[in-house]
C-alpha positions as a printed Julia matrix, in Angstrom:
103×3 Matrix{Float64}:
   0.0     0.0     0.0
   1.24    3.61   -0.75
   2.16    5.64    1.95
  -0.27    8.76    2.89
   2.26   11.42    1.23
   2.9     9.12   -1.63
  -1.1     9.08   -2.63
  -1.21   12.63   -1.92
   1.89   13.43   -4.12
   0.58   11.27   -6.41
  -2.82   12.57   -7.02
  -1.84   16.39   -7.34
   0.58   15.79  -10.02
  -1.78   14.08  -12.08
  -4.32   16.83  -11.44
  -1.63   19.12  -13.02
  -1.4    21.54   -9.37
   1.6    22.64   -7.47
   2.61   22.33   -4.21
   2.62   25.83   -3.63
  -1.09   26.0    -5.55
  -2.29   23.02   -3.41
  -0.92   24.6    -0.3
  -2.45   28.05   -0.92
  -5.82   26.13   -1.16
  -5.96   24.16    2.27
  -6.7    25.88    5.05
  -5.66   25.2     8.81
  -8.16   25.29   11.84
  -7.02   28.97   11.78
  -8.19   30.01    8.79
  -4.61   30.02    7.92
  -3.35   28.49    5.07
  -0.81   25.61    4.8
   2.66   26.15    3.62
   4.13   24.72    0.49
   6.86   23.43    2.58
   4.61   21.64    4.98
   2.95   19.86    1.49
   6.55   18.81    0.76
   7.4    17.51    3.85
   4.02   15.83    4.02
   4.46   14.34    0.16
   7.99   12.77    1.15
   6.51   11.84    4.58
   8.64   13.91    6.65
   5.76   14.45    8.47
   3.26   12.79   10.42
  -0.17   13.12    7.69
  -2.13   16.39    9.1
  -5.45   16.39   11.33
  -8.83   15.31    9.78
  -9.49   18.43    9.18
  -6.36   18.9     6.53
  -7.12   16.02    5.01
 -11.05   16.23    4.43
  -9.51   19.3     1.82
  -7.33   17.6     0.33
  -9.47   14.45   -0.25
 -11.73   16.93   -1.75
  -9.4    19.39   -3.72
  -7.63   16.13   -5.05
 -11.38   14.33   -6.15
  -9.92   11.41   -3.53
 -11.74    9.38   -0.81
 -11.24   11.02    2.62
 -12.0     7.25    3.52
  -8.99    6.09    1.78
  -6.75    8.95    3.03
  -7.75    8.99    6.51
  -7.24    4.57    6.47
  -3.49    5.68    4.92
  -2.91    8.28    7.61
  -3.99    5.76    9.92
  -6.75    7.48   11.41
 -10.67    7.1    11.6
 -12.73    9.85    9.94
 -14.63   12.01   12.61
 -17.95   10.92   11.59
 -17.06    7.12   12.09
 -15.41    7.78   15.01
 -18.61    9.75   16.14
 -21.05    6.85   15.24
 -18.59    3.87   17.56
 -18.62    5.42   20.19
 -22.28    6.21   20.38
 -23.15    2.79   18.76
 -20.02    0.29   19.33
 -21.45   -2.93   19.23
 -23.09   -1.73   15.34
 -19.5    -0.39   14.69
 -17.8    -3.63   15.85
 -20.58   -5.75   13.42
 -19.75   -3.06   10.9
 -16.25   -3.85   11.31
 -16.67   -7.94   11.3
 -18.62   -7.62    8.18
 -15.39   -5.51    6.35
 -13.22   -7.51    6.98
 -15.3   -10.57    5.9
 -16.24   -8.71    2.58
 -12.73   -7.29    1.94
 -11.13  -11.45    2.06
């Protein structure tokens, strides 16, 4: 499997876009924008992959699956991670029947 900055490196060059364009397009919890350095460091994982947050834009700027992206950064998206914890035993079934499927 590719690494997090790999897919992410991957995807904006064949969209055509910079680092420096893709970085003036994501925006931190600030408001804030990310720097071009930062997307570098992220691309040749440098860097630990950003928060949800960071990476919800990017799925979306880069037409990718913030399902996929947030599974490569190792993380859960924040709705799924809203929905165990309020329902675990569906999540755990939900789960089960993945990994079942996925054989």
């Amino acid at each position: 499997m590719k690494t997090f900055g790999t897919i992410i490196s991957d995807a904006r060059k064949a969209s055509g876009i910079s680092q420096r364009e893709l970085a003036a397009k994501i925006k931190k919890d600030d408001g804030t924008t990310i720097s071009a350095q930062y997307l570098n460091d992220v691309e040749h994982d440098r860097r630990n992959p950003p928060s949800e947050h960071i990476i919800a834009q990017m799925a979306e700027l880069l037409e990718l699956s913030n399902d996929l992206l947030c599974a490569a950064a190792n993380t859960l998206p924040d709705d799924l991670r809203k929905l165990a914890l309020k329902n675990p035993d569906k999540f755990e079934e939900a789960m089960r029947a993945f990994r079942k499927s996925a054989k």
